[in-house]
N, C-alpha and C positions, 0 to 999 in steps of 0.2 A: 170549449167543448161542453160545458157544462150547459152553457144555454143551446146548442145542437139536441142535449137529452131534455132541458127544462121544455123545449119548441116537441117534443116526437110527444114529454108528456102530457103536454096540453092537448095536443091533437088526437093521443089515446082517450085522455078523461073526458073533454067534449064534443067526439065523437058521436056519442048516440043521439046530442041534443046540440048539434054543431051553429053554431051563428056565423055570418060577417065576422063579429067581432073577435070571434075564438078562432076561427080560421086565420082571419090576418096576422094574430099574435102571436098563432105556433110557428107562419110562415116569417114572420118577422126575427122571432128568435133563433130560428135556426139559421135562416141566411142571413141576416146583419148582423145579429149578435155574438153569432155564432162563426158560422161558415168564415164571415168574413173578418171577423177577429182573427183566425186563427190563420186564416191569407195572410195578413198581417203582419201576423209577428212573426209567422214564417218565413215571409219574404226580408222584414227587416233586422234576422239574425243569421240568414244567407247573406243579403245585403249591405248589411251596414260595415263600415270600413274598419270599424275598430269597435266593440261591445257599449250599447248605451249604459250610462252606469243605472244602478236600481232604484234610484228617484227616478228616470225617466223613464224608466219602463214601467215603474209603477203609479206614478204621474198619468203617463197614457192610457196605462191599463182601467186607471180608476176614473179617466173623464169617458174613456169608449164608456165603461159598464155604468156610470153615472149618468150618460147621454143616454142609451139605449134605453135601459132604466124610465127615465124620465119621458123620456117618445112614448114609450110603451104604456106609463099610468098615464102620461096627460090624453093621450087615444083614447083608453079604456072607459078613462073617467071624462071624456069630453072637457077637459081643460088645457085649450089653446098657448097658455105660458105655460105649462110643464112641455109640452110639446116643443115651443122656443127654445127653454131652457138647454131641454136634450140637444138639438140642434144645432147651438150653438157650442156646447161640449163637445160633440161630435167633431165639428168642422175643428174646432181646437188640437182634437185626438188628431185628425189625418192631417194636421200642419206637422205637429210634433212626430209623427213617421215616416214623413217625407225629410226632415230635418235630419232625423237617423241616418238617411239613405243618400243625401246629398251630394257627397265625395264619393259614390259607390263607384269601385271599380269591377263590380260583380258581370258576369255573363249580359251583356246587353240584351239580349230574348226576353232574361228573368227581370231585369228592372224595366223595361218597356210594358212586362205583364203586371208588374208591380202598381208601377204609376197607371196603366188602365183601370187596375182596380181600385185606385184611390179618385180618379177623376170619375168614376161611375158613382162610388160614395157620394162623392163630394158634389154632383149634381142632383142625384138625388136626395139630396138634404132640402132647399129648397125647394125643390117638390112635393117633397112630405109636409114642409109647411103647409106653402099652399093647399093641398088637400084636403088636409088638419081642418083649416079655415073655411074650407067649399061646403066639407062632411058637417061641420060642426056650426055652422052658421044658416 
């Protein structure tokens, strides 16, 4: 949630003088950082069969915010391994949530919605490399 409002204040404060670049970052943080963080762990505390203990939720919590993070400065600042880096934390984070939700006996609707939204993630990681690499090269 926190990046949902860090994403509205970016888009407040660089508003009058908006770029590319500050547009992508509000839209980034609210919807990956954000939005879909909290998909997540929504989904994976409806979901998950029995409570992750607090190393892996805070394990996950701290590679999503450390990937996102890292996406986000290596963009900003045009550096392609900070952008990897994130990347690769990331794809780590959506192992480790799917790994929560494994044995789910939960509503099949909700865990078909779930794993949607972790294969949308999870393609689009790769593609923000590339991009990273297209824009930045």
């Amino acid at each position: 949630m926190v990046c949902v409002i860090a994403g509205g204040l970016v888009a407040g404060f660089t508003a009058p003088v908006a770029t590319e670049s500050s547009s992508w970052a509000s839209a980034y943080l609210v919807l990956v950082a954000g939005v879909a963080q909290v998909g997540l762990g929504l989904g994976s505390s409806i979901l998950a069969p029995r409570p992750p203990s607090r190393v892996s939720t805070i394990g996950t919590l701290g590679l999503w915010n450390l990937g996102n993070g890292s996406v986000l400065a290596g963009v900003l600042l045009d550096r392609t391994t900070l952008v990897d880096i994130g990347g690769i934390a990331l794809v780590i984070a959506l192992g480790l949530v799917l790994r929560t939700v494994r044995r789910s006996t939960g509503p099949a609707l909700l865990l078909r919605a779930y794993w949607l939204l972790v294969a949308v993630l999870g393609l689009s990681i790769p593609i923000g490399l590339v991009l990273s690499r297209i824009r930045g090269g």
